[in-house]
C-alpha positions as CSV (number, residue, x, y, z in Angstrom):
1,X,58.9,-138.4,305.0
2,X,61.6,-136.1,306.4
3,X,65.2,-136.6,304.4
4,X,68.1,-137.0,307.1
5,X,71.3,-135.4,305.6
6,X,74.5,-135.5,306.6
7,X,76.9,-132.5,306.3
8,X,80.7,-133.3,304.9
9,X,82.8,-130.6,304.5
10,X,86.3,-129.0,306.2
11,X,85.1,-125.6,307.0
12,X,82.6,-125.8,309.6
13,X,81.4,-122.2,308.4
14,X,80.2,-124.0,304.7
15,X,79.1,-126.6,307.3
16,X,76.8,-124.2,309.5
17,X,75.6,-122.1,306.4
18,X,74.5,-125.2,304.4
19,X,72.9,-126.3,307.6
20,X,70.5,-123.1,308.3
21,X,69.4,-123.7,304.5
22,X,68.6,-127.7,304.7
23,X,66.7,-126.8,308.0
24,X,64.3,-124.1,306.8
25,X,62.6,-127.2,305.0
26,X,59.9,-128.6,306.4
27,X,61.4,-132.3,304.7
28,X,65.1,-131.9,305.3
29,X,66.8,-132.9,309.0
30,X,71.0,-132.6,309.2
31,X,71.3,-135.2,311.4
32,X,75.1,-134.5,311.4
33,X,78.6,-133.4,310.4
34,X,81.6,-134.6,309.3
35,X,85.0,-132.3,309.4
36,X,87.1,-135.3,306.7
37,X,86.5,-138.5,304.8
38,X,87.4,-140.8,308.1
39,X,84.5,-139.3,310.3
40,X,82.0,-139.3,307.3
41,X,82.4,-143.3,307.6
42,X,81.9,-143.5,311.0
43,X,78.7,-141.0,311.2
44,X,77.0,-142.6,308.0
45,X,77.2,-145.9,309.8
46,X,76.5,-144.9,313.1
47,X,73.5,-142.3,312.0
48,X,72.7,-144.0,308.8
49,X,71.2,-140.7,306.7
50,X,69.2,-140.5,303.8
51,X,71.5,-137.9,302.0
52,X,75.7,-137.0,302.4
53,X,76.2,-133.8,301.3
54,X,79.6,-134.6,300.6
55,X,82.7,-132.4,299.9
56,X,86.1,-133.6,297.9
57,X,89.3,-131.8,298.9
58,X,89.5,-132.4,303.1
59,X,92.5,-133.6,304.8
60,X,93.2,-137.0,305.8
61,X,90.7,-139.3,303.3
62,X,89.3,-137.2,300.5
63,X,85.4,-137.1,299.4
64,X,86.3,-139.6,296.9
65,X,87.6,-141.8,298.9
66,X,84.7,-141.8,301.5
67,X,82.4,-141.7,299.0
68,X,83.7,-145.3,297.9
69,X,83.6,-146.4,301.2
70,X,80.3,-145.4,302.2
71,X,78.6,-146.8,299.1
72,X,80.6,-150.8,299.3
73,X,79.9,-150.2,302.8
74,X,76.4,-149.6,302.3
75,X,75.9,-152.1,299.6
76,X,75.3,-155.0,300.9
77,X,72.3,-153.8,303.1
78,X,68.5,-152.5,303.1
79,X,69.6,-149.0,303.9
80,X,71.9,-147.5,301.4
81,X,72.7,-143.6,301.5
82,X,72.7,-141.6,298.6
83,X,76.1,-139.8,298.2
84,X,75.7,-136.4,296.2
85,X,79.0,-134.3,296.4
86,X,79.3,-130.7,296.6
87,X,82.9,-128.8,295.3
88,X,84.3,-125.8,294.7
89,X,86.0,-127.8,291.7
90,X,85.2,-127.9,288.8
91,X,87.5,-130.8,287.3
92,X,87.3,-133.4,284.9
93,X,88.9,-136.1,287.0
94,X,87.5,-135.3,290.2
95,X,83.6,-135.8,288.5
96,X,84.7,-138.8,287.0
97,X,86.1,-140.6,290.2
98,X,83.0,-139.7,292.1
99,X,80.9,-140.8,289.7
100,X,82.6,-143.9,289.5
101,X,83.0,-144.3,293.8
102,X,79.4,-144.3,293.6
103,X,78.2,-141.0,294.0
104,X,74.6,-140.0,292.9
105,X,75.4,-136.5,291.8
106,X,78.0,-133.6,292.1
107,X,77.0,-130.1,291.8
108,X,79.3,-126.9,292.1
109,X,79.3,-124.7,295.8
110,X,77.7,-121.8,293.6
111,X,74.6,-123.6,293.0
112,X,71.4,-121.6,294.2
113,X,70.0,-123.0,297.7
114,X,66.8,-123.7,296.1
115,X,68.2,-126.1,293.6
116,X,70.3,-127.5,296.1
117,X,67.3,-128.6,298.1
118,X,65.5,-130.1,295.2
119,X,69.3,-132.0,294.0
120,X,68.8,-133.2,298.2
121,X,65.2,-134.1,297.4
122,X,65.9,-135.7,293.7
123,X,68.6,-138.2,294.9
124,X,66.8,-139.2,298.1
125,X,64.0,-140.6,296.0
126,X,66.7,-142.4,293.7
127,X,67.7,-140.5,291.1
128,X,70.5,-138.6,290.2
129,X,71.6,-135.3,289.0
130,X,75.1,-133.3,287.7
131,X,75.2,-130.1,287.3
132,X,74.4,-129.3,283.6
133,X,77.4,-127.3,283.2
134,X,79.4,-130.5,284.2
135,X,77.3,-132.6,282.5
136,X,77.9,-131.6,278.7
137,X,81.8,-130.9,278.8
138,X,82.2,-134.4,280.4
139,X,79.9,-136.4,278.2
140,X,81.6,-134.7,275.1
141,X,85.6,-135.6,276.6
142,X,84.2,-139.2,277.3
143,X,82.8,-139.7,274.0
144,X,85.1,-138.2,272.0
145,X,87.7,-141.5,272.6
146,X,85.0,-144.1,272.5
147,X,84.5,-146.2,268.9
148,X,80.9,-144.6,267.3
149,X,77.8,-147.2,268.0
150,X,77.3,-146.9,264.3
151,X,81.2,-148.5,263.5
152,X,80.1,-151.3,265.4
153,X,77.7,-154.2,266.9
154,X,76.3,-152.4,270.3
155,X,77.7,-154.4,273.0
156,X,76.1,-157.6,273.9
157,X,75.0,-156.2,277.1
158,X,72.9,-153.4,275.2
159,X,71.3,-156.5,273.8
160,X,69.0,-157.3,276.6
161,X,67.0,-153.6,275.8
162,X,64.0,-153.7,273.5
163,X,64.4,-151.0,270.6
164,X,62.3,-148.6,272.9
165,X,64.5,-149.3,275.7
166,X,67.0,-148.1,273.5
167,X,65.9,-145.3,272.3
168,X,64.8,-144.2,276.2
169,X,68.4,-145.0,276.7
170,X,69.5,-142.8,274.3
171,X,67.5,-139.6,275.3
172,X,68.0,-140.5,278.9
173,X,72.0,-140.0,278.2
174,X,71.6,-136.9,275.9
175,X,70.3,-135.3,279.3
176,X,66.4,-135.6,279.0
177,X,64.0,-135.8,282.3
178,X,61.0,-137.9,281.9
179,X,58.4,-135.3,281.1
180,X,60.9,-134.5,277.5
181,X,61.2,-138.1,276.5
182,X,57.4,-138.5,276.9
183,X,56.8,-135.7,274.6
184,X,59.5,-136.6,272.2
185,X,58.2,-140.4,272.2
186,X,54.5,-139.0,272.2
187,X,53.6,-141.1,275.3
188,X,52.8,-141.0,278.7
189,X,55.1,-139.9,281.6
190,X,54.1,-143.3,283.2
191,X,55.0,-145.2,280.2
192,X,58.3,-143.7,280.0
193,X,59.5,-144.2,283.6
194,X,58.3,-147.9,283.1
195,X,60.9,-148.1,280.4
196,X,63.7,-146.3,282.5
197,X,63.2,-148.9,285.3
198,X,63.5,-151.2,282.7
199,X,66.6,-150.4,281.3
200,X,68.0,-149.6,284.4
201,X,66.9,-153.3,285.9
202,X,67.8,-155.1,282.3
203,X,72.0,-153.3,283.0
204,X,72.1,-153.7,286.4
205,X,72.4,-149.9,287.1
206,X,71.6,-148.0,290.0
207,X,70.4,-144.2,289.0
208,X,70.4,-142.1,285.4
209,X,74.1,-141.5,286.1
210,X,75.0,-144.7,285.5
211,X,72.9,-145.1,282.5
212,X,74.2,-141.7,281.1
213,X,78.1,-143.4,281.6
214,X,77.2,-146.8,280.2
215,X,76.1,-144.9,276.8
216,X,79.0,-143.3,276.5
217,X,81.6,-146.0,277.3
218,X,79.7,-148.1,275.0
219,X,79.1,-145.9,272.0
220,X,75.9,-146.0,272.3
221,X,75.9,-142.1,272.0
222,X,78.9,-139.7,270.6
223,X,79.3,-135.9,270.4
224,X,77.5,-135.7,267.0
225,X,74.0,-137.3,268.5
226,X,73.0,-134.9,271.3
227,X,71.6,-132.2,269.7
């Protein structure tokens, strides 16, 4: 299956380079490109892409902002593109609002082209990925406000998860793929992505990034738990 991406970004130069390394692979098409926020909209709905590769700070509406649009655009039908932005910036607040507009991942404009094509690949097939970097610091400044799971009853929505569930929950948020939780749990890789969709279909959640937020905001995991 050949992933169609669309390109978001201001500088058409970021725009051409990321363009030559998406088409050197043999799955990846840029169907198009998007100079702001505004025409990101209009192409995702007229050329309906897998993938938008999708930058923050562009004049006129922001990444954010189109990333929030595409996705409760998208919602509500069979074809729903996968948002994963791409940034120079590295700030709290702007990995936060994307995460919450819907994206699937964010990464930083110095990651490697070969781990850009797999972060293309990985959230095409419905998963999602930060970069690590990002991924810690946030986590940590998140659950550093929230009340410990072990000062309190976990939530009544954590209530629909077996104890399994929970537990998958737990590694899943302390930034664990698959193949580690089967090895911590001592059971298959099958078994274990049985229990993510699971938990994931129990919460109402759409990727890993959501279940990695929903731990945190809920206490379910703190700073002291993921080592």
């Amino acid at each position: 299956m050949t992933i169609r991406v669309l390109l978001v970004d201001d500088q058409p130069l970021l725009r051409t380079g990321f363009r030559l390394i998406l088409e050197a692979e043999p799955d990846l098409t840029v169907v198009g490109q998007a100079g702001d926020g505004k025409d990101a909209q209009e192409q995702t709905r007229a050329l309906l892409p897998d993938v938008v590769l999708m930058d923050i700070r562009m004049p006129g509406v922001d990444g954010i902002e189109a990333t929030r649009r595409i996705v409760r655009e998208a919602a509500p039908a069979a074809h729903v593109p996968k948002v994963l932005v791409l940034t120079t910036f590295d700030l709290d607040e702007y990995i936060v609002e994307a995460l919450r507009a819907g994206a699937s991942g964010f990464l930083l404009k110095d990651v490697p082209p070969d781990e850009l094509v797999q972060a293309i690949r990985v959230v095409a097939a419905g998963d999602a990925i930060v970069a690590p970097s990002v991924t810690r610091r946030l986590l940590d400044r998140f659950a550093a406000r929230l009340p410990s799971a072990y000062e309190q009853a976990a939530p009544a929505r954590l209530d629909r998860l077996t104890e399994r569930e929970l537990e998958v929950l737990r590694l899943i948020a302390k930034g664990m793929s698959n193949a580690e939780i089967a090895a911590k749990l001592v059971v298959s890789e099958t078994t274990v992505k049985t229990h993510v969709g699971n938990v994931l279909t129990k919460l109402g959640l759409r990727d890993r990034v959501q279940a990695v937020v929903l731990a945190y905001e809920t206490g379910l995991i703190t700073p002291g738990t993921l080592s």
